[in-house]
C-alpha positions as CSV (number, residue, x, y, z in Angstrom):
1,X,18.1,-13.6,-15.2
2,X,19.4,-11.5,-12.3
3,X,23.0,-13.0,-11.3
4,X,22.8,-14.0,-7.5
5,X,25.4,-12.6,-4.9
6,X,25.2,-13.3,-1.9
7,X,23.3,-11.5,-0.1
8,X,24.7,-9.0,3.0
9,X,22.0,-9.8,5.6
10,X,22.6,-13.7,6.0
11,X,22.0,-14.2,9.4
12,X,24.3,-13.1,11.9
13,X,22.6,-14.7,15.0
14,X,24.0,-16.1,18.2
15,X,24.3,-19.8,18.8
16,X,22.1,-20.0,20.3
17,X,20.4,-16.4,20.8
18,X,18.0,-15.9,22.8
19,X,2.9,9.0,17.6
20,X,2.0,6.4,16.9
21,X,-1.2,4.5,16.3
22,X,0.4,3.9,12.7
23,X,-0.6,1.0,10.7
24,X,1.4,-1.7,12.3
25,X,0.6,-0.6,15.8
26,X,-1.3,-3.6,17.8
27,X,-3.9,-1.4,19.4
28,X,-8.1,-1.4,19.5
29,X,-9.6,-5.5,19.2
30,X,-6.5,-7.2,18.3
31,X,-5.2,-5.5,21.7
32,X,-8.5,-6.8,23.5
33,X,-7.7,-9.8,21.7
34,X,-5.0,-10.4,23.4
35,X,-6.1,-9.3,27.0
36,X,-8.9,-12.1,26.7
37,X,-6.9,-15.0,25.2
38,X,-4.4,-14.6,27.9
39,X,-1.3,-16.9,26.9
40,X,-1.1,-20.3,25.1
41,X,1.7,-21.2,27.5
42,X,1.0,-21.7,30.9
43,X,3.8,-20.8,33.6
44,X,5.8,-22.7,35.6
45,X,4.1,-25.6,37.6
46,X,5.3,-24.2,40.9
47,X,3.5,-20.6,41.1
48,X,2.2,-19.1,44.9
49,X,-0.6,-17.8,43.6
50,X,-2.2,-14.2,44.2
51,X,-5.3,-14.3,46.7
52,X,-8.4,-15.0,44.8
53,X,-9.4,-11.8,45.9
54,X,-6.7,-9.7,44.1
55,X,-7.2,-11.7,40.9
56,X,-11.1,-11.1,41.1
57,X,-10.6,-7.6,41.3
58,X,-8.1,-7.1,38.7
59,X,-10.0,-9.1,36.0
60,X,-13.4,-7.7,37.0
61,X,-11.8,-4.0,36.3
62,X,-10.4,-5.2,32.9
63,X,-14.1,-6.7,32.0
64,X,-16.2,-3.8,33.0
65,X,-13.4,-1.4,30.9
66,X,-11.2,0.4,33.6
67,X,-8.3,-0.1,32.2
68,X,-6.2,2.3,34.9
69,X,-7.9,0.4,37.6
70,X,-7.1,-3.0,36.0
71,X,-3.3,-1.7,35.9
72,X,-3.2,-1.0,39.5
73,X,-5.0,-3.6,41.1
74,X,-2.8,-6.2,38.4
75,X,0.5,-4.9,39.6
76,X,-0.4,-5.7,43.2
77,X,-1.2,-9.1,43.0
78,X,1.6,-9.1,41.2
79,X,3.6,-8.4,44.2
80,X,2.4,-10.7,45.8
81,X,2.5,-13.6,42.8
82,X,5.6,-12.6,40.5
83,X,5.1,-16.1,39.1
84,X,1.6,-15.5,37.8
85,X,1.8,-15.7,34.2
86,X,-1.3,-14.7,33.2
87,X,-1.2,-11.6,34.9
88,X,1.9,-10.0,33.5
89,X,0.6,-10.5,30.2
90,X,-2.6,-8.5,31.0
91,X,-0.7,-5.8,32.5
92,X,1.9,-5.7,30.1
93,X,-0.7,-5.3,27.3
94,X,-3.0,-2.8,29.3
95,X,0.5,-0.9,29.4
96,X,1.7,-1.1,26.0
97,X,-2.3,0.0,25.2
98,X,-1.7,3.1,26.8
99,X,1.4,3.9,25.6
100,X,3.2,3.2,28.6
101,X,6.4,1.4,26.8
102,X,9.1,1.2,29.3
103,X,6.9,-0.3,31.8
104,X,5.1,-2.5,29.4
105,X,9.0,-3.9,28.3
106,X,9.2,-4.5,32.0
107,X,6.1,-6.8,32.4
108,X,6.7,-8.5,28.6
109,X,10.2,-9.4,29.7
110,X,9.0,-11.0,33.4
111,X,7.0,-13.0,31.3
112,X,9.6,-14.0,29.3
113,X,11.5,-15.1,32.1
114,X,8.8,-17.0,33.7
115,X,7.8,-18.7,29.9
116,X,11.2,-18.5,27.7
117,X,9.9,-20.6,24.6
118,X,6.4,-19.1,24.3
119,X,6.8,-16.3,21.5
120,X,4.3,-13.8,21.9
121,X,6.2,-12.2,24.9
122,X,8.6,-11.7,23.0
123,X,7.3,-10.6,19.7
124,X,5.3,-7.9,22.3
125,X,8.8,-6.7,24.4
126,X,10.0,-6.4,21.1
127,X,7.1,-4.0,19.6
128,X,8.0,-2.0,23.0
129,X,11.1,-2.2,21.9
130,X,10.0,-0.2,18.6
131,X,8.3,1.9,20.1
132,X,10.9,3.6,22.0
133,X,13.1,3.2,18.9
134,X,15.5,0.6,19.9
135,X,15.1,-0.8,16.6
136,X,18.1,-3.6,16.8
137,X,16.8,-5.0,20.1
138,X,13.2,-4.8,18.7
139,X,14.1,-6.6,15.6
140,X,16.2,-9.6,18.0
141,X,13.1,-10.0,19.8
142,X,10.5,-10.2,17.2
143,X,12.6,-12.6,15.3
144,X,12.7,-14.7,18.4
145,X,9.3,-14.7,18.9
146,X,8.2,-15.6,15.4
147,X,11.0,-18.3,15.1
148,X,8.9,-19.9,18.7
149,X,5.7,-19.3,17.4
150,X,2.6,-17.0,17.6
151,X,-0.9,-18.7,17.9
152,X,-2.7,-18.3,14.4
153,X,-6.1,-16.8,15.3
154,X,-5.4,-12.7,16.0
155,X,-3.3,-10.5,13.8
156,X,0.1,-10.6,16.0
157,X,2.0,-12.4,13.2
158,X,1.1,-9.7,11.0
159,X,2.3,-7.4,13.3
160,X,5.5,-8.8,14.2
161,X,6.4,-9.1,10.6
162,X,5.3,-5.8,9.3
163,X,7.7,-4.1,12.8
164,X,10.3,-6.4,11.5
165,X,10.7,-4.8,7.6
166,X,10.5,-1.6,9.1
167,X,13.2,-2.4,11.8
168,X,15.4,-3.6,9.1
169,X,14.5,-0.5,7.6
170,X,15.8,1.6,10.1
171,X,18.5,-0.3,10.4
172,X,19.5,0.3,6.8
173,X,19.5,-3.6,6.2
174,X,17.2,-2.6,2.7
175,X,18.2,-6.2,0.6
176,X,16.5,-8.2,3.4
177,X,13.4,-5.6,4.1
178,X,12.3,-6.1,0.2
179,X,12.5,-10.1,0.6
180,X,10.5,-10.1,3.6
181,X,7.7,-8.1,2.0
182,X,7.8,-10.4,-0.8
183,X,6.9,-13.1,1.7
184,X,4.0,-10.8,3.3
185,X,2.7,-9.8,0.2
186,X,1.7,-13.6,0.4
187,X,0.3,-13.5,3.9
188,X,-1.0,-10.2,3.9
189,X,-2.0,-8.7,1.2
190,X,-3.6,-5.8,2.0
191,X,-2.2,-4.8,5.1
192,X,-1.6,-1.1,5.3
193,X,1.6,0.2,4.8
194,X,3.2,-2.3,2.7
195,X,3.3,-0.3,-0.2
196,X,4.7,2.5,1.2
197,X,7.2,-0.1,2.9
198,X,8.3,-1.3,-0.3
199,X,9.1,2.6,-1.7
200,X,10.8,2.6,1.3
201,X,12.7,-0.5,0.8
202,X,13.6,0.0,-2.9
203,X,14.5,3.5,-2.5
204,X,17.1,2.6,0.6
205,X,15.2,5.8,2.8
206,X,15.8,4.8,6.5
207,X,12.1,5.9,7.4
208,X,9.0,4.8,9.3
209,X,6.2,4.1,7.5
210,X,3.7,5.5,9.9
211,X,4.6,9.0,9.6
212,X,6.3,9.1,6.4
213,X,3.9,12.2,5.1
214,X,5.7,14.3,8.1
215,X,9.4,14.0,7.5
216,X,8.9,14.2,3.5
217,X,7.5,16.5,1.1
218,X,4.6,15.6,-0.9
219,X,6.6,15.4,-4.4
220,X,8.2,12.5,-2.4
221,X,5.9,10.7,-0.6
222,X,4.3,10.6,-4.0
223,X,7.4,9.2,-5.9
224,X,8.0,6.1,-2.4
225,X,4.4,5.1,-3.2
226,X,4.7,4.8,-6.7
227,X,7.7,2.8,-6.8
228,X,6.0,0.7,-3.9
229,X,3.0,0.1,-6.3
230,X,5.6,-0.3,-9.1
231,X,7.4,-3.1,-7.0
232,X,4.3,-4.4,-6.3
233,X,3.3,-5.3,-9.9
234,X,6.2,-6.9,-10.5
235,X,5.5,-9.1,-7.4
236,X,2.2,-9.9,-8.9
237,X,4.0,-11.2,-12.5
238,X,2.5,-8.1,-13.9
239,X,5.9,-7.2,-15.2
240,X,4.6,-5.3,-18.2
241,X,2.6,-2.6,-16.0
242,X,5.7,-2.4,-13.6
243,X,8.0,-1.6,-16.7
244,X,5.6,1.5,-17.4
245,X,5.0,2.9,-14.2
246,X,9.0,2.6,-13.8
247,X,10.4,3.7,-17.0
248,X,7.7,7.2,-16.7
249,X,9.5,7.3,-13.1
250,X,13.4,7.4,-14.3
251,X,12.1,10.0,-16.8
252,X,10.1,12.4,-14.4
253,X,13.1,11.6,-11.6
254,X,16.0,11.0,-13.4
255,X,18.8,12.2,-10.3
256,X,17.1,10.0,-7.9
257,X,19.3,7.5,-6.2
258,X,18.4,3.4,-6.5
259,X,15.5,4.4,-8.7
260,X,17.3,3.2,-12.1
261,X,18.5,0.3,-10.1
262,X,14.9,-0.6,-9.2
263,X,14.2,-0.1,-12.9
264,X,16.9,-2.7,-14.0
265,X,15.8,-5.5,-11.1
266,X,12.3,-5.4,-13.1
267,X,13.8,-5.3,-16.5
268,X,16.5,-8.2,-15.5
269,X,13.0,-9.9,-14.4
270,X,11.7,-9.4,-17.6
271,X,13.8,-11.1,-19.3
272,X,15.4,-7.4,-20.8
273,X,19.2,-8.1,-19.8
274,X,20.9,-5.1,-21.9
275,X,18.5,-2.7,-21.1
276,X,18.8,-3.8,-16.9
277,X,22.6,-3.3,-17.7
278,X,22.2,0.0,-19.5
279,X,20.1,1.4,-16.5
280,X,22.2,0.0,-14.0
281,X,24.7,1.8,-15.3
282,X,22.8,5.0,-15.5
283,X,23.0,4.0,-11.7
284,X,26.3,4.1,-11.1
285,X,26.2,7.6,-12.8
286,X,23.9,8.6,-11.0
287,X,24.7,7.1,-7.2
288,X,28.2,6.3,-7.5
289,X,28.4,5.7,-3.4
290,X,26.2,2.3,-4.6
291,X,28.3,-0.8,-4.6
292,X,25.1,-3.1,-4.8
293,X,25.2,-1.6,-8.6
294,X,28.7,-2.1,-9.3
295,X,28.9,-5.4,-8.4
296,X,25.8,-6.1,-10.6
297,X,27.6,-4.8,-12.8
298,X,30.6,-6.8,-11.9
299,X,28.5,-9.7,-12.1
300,X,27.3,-9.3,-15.8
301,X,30.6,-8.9,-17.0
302,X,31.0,-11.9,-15.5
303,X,28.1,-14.0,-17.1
304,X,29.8,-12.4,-20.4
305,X,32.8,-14.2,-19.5
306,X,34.2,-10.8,-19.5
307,X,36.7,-11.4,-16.4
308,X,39.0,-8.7,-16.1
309,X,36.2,-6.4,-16.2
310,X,34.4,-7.8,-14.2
311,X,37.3,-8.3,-11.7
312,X,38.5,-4.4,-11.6
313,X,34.3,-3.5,-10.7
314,X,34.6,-6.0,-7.9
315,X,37.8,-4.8,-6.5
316,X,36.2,-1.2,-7.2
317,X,33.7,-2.2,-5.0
318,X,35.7,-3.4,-2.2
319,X,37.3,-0.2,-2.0
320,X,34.8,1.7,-1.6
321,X,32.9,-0.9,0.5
322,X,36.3,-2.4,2.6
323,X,33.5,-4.1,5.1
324,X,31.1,-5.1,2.3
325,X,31.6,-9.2,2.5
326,X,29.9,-9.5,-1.0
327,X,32.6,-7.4,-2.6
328,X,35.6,-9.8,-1.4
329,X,32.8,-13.0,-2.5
330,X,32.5,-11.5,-6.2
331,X,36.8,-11.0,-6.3
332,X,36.7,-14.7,-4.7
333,X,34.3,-16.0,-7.8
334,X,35.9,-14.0,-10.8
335,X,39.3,-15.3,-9.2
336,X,38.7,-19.5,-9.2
337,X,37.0,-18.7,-12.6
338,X,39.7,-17.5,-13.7
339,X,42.0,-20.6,-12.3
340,X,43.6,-18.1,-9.6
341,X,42.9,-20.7,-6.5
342,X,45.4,-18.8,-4.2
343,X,44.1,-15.1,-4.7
344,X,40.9,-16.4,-4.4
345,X,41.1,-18.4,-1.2
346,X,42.4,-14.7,0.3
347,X,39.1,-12.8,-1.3
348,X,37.1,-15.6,0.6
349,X,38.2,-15.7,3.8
350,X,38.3,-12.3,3.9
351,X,34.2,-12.5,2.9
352,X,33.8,-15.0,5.4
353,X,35.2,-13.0,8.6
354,X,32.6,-10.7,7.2
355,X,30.2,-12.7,7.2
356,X,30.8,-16.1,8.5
357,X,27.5,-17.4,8.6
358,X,26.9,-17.4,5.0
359,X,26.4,-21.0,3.4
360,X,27.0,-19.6,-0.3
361,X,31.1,-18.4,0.8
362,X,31.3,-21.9,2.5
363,X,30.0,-23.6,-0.8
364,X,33.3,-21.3,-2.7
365,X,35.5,-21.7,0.3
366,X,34.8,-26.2,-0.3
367,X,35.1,-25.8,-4.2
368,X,38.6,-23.4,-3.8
369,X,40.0,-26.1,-1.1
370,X,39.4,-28.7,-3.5
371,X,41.3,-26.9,-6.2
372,X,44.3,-26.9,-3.8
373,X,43.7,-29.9,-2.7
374,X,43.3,-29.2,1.0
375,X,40.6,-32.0,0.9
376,X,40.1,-31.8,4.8
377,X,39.1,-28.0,4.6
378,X,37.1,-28.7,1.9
379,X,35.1,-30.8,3.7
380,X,34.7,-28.8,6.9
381,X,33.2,-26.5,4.4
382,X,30.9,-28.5,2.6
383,X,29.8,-29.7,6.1
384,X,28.9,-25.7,7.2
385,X,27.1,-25.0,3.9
386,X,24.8,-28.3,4.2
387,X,23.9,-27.0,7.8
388,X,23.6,-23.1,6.9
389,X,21.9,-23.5,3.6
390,X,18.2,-24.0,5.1
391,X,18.4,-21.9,7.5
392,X,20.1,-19.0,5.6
393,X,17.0,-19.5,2.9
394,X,14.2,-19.5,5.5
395,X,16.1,-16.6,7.3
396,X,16.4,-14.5,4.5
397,X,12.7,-15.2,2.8
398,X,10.9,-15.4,6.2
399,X,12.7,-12.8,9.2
400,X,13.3,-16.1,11.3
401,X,15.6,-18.8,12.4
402,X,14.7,-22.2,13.5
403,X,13.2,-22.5,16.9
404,X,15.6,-25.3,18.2
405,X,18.3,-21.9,18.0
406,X,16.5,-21.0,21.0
407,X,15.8,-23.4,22.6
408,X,18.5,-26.4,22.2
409,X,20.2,-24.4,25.5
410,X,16.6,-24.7,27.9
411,X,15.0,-21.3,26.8
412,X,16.0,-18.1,25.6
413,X,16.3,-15.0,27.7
414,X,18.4,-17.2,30.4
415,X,21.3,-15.0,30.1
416,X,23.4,-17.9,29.5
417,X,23.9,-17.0,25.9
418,X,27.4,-17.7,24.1
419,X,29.1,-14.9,23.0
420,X,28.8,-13.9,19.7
C-alpha cells in the first residue's frame, strides 16, 4: 500500500477568496444552451431597466441567428441598463462564441459584480480566462464557480472541471491534476480528452490537451496516450491490464522521466511493494531532479522501520527541493519516530510556512506539542486539522472549496478580500 505524504497542492486559498475549439471548449448547443437558459440567479431587486424596445431587438436578433447584430444591439441597452443581468450573460456568451475573449471577460465579470454568489459567471470569466492563457486566474475562477454551484442540466460542469485539470496542468500542479481526473472519470467518462489529460498528468508535461498532436512528435503523442489508457485501467481496478501495458512501456521507453514512477504507483496498487520500490528506484536513476520519488522512497524505508535511511533520502530531498513543504513533513515524521521531538518540531514548522493550510502537518505539529508537552499548542493544532481536514479532502478530490469561503464576507468579487 502506497505510503501517504502529504500532498503539495493542499489548498492555498484566501479566507475568504473570492485555436481552439478543442475538446473542452463550450461552443455549438451547449453555448446556445446557455444563451436560452439565461441565468438561474436573477439580479439585484433594484435594476432601471432597458426600454422594451432595445430588449426586443436584441433578443429577436439572437432568436432569428444574428449573432453580430445581437452583440450590438445587447451592448446598447446595456448602456442604458448596466444592471440588467440577463443581458450581460447573453452578450458575454455571444462574445466568448466568437472568440472575442477580452471582451467576453469584460461582460462575465459585470455579471459577477451584479450576481457575486451565482457560479456560472464565474466558471465562464474563468474559461476566458483560459483562453487567453492566464491559466492561474482561470483556474481561481473556475474553482469559485464550482464551489457556488453550476445548474445540473447543460454540460458547464464538465467543462469547468475538465479547464481546471488542464489549468493545473499548466500550472505544473501534476499530483492534484491526476486526482481530479480520478473524480471525472466518475462523472464523465467519456469526455474527450481525458485520456490524453491523464498522459499528461502522469508524465508531468505542462501541455494542452487540445493541440497536443502540434507541439509533440507522433512517437510521443503515442507514448501520453498510452500511459493515459494505462492509468486508466488502473482507475477501472483492472490492475492486471495496467501492469502490461506499463511494464511493455518502461521496456520500449526506458529513459523516459516519471514513466517507471507511474509503473511503481500501479504495482504499489497491486499489492507488488518490492517491485514498486525496485522501479521507483530505476526512477531516481533515471530522473534524479524528482523528489516525489525520493521521498517514496524515503517513505518505504520508513514503513521498514529503516530510519536513518529513510531520514538522509528526506533531507536529500529537501535539498534539492528547499521549497518542497513535503520534504521538511517526511524529516518531521522520521524525526518524532525516532523520539527526536525538538528536531522535529523545526522540520514542521518549516513544512507548515510552506504550506500552512495543510491539516496532515497540523495533525504532526498536535502530536510533536504533545511530546513536549506544550499542551496549549497542541491543541490550537488539533483545533486547525479538525477544521482543515474536510475541506483539504474535498479540495484535493474535487477542485473546490466550500461555498460559505465565498460567501461568509457578502459575495465574492467585492474586492474586499483579506490578504493572503
Amino acid at each position: 500500500m502506497k505510503f501517504s505524504l502529504p500532498t503539495r497542492c493542499a489548498p492555498r486559498w484566501r479566507w475568504p477568496r473570492p485555436a481552439r475549439g478543442g475538446p473542452g471548449r463550450l461552443r455549438g448547443a451547449l453555448a446556445l444552451a446557455l444563451l436560452a437558459a439565461g441565468l438561474a440567479a436573477p439580479g439585484p431587486a433594484a435594476q432601471a431597466p432597458a426600454s422594451a424596445a432595445q430588449r426586443t431587438a436584441a433578443l429577436a436578433a439572437l432568436q432569428q441567428g444574428h449573432k453580430r447584430r445581437a452583440a450590438q444591439l445587447l451592448q446598447r441597452a446595456l448602456k442604458t441598463d448596466p444592471g440588467w443581468a440577463d443581458g450581460w450573460w447573453k452578450l458575454g456568451t455571444l462574445l466568448y462564441e466568437g472568440n472575442q475573449y477580452p471582451a467576453a471577460a469584460v461582460a462575465f465579470a459585470r455579471l459577477t459584480h451584479l450576481i457575486p454568489k451565482a457560479g456560472s459567471p464565474w466558471v465562464m470569466l474563468g474559461l476566458c480566462d483560459f483562453e487567453m492563457r492566464n491559466f492561474g486566474l482561470s483556474m481561481e475562477h473556475i474553482q469559485e464557480g464550482r464551489a457556488l454551484g453550476l445548474p445540473p442540466d447543460n454540460n458547464l460542469q464538465a467543462v469547468a472541471l475538465y479547464h481546471q485539470v488542464q489549468d493545473l496542468l499548466m500550472m505544473g500542479n501534476y499530483v492534484q491534476a491526476g486526482f481530479l481526473l480520478r473524480s471525472f472519470a466518475v462523472k464523465h467518462a467519456a469526455y474527450p480528452g481525458v485520456i490524453l489529460a491523464a498522459g499528461l498528468a502522469a508524465l508531468h508535461q505542462p501541455l494542452l490537451t487540445e493541440n497536443l498532436k502540434a507541439v509533440v512528435s507522433p512517437g510521443r503523442y503515442r507514448l501520453i496516450r498510452q500511459v493515459g489508457e494505462a492509468v486508466y485501467l488502473a482507475r477501472e481496478h483492472k490492475l492486471d491490464a495496467a501492469r502490461q501495458r506499463l511494464a511493455a512501456l518502461v521496456q520500449q521507453y526506458p529513459r523516459t522521466p516519471y514513466l517507471h514512477a507511474t509503473y511503481a504507483d500501479i504495482l504499489r496498487s497491486a499489492g507488488l511493494r518490492p517491485q514498486a520500490e525496485a522501479e521507483m528506484q530505476r526512477e531516481t536513476e533515471v530522473n534524479p531532479g524528482s523528489v516525489e520519488a525520493i521521498l517514496q522512497l524515503s517513505a518505504d524505508k520508513l514503513e521498514d522501520n529503516q530510519k536513518p535511511a529513510a531520514l538522509a533520502l528526506a533531507q536529500k530531498a529537501a535539498a534539492r527541493a528547499p521549497e518542497n513543504y513535503a520534504a521538511y513533513y517526511m524529516i518531521a515524521l522520521i524525526q518524532f519516530r525516532s523520539g527526536n521531538a525538538q528536531p522535529a518540531l523545526r522540520a514542521a514548522e518549516e513544512s507548515q510556512l510552506l504550506s500552512p493550510n495543510n491539516s496532515q502537518i497540523c495533525y504532526l505539529l498536535a502530536q510533536i506539542d504533545v511530546r513536549l508537552r506544550r499542551f496549549a499548542a497542541a491543541r490550537r493544532e488539533r483545533q486547525r486539522f479538525e477544521q482543515l481536514r474536510k475541506i483539504s479532502s474535498t479540495y484535493m478530490t474535487e477542485g473546490v472549496l466550500p461555498a460559505s469561503v465565498y460567501t461568509q464576507s457578502g459575495g465574492a468579487g467585492a474586492g474586499d478580500r483579506p490578504p493572503k
